[in-house]
N, CA and C of each residue as an Amber inpcrd file, in Angstrom:
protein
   174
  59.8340000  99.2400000 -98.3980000  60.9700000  98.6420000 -99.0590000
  61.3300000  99.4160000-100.3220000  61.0880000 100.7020000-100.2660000
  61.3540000 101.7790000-101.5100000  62.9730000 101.6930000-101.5660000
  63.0360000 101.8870000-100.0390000  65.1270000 101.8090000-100.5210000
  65.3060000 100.5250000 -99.5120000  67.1880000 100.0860000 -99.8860000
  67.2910000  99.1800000 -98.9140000  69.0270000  99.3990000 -99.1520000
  69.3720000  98.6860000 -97.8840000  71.0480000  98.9980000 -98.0520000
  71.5240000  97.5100000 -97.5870000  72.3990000  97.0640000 -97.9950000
  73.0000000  95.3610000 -97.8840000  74.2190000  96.6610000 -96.6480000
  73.5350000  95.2520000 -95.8740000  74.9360000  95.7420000 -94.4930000
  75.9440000  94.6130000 -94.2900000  77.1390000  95.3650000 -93.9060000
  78.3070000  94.2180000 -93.6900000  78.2570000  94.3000000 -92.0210000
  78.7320000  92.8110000 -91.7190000  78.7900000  92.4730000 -90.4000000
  79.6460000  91.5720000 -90.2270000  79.6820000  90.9510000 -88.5950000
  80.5870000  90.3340000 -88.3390000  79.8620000  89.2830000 -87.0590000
  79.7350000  88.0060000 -87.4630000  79.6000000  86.9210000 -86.4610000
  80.4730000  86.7240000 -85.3980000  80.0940000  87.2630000 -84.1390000
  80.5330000  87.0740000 -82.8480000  79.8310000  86.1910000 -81.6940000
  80.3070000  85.0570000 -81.4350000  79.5840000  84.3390000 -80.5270000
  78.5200000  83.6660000 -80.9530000  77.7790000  83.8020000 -82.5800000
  77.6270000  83.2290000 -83.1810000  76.3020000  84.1220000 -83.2250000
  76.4750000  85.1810000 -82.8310000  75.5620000  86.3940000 -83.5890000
  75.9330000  87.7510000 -84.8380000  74.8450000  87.6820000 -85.7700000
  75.3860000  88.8790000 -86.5190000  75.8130000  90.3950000 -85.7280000
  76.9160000  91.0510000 -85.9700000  76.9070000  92.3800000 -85.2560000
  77.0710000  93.1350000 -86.2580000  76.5650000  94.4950000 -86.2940000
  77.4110000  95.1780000 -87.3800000  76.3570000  96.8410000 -87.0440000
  76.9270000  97.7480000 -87.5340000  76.5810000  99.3980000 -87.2050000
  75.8670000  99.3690000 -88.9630000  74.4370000 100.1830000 -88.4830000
  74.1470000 100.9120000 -89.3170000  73.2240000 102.5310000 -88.9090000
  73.1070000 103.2430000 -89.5560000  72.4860000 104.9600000 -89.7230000
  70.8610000 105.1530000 -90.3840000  70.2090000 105.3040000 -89.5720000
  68.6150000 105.4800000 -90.3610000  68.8540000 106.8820000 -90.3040000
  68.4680000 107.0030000 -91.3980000  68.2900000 108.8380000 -91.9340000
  66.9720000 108.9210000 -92.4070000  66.0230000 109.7160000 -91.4070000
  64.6950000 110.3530000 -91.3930000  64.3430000 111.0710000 -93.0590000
  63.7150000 110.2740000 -93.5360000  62.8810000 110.0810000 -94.6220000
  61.4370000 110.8300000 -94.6050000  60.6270000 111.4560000 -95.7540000
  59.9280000 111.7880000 -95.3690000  58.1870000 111.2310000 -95.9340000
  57.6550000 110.5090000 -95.1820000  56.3320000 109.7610000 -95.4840000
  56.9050000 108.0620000 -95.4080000  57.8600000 107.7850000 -95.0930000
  58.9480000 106.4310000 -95.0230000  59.0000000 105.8470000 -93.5200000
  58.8120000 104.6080000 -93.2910000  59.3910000 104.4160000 -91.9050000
  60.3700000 103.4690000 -91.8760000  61.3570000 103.6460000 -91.0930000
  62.7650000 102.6250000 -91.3110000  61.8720000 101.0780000 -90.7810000
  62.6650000  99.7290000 -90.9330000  62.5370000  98.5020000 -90.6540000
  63.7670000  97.8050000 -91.0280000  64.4390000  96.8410000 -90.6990000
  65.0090000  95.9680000 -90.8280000  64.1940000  94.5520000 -91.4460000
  65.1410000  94.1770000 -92.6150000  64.5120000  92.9950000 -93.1440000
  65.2780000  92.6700000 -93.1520000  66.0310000  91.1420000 -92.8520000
  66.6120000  90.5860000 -92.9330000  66.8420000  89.0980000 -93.7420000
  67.8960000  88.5770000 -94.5120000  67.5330000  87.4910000 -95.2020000
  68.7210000  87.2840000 -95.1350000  68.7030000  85.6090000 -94.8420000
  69.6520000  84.3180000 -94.8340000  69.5690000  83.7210000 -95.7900000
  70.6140000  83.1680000 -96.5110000  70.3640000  82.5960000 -98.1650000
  71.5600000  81.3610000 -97.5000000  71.0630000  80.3160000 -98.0260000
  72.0220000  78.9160000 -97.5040000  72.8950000  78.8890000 -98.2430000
  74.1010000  77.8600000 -98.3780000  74.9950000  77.9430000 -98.9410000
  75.1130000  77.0870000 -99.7540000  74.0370000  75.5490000 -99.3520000
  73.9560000  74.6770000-100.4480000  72.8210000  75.1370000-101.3370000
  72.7680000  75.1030000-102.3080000  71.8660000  75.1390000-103.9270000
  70.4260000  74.4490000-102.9640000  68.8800000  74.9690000-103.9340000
  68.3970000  74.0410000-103.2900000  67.4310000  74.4170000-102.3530000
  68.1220000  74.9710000-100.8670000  67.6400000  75.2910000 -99.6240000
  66.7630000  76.3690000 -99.9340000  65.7420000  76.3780000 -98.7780000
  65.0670000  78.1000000 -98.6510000  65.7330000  78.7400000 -97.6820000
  65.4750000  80.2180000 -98.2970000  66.4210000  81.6390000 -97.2780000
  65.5880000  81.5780000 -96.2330000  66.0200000  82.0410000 -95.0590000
  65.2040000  82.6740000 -93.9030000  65.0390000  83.9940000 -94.4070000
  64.0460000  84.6420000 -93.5350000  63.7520000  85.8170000 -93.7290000
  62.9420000  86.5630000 -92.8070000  62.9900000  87.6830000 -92.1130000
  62.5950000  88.2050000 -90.9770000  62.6260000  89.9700000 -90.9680000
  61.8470000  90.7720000 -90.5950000  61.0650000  91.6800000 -90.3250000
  61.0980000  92.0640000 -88.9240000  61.1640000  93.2830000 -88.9570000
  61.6370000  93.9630000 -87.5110000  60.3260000  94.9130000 -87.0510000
  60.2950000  95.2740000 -86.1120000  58.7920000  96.6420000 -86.1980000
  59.4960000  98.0000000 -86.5010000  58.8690000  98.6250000 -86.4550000
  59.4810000  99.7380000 -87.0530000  60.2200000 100.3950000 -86.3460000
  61.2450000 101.4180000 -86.8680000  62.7920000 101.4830000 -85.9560000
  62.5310000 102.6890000 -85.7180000  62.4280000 103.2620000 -84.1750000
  61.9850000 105.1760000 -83.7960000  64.1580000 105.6480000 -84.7270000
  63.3490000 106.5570000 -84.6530000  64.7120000 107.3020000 -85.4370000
  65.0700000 108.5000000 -84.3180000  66.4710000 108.6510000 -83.6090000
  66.2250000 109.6370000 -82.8240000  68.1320000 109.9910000 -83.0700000
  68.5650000 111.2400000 -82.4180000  69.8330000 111.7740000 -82.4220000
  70.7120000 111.1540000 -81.3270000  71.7160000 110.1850000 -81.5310000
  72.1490000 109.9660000 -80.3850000  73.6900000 109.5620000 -80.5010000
């Protein structure tokens, strides 16, 4: 979690969609973390962790 980038997306069907770019780092492995923050005051965020993302040219 040395770097991190806030991604924009778009709820379709009532899933997040949205494009992002892992750029091969070196001693780093990409992951997705993800966090849901509620909208009322109060609530706890979700929060979720991906395994680690192969990085390839495509």
């Amino acid at each position: 979690m040395q770097e991190s980038q806030k991604l924009d997306f778009k709820v379709i069907d009532g899933n997040a969609v949205g494009t992002f770019t892992v750029v091969p780092r070196e001693n780093l492995l990409p992951f997705l973390h993800v966090m849901w923050w509620p909208e009322t005051p109060g609530l706890c965020g979700v929060a979720a962790n991906s395994d680690f993302i192969g990085v390839g040219n495509t």
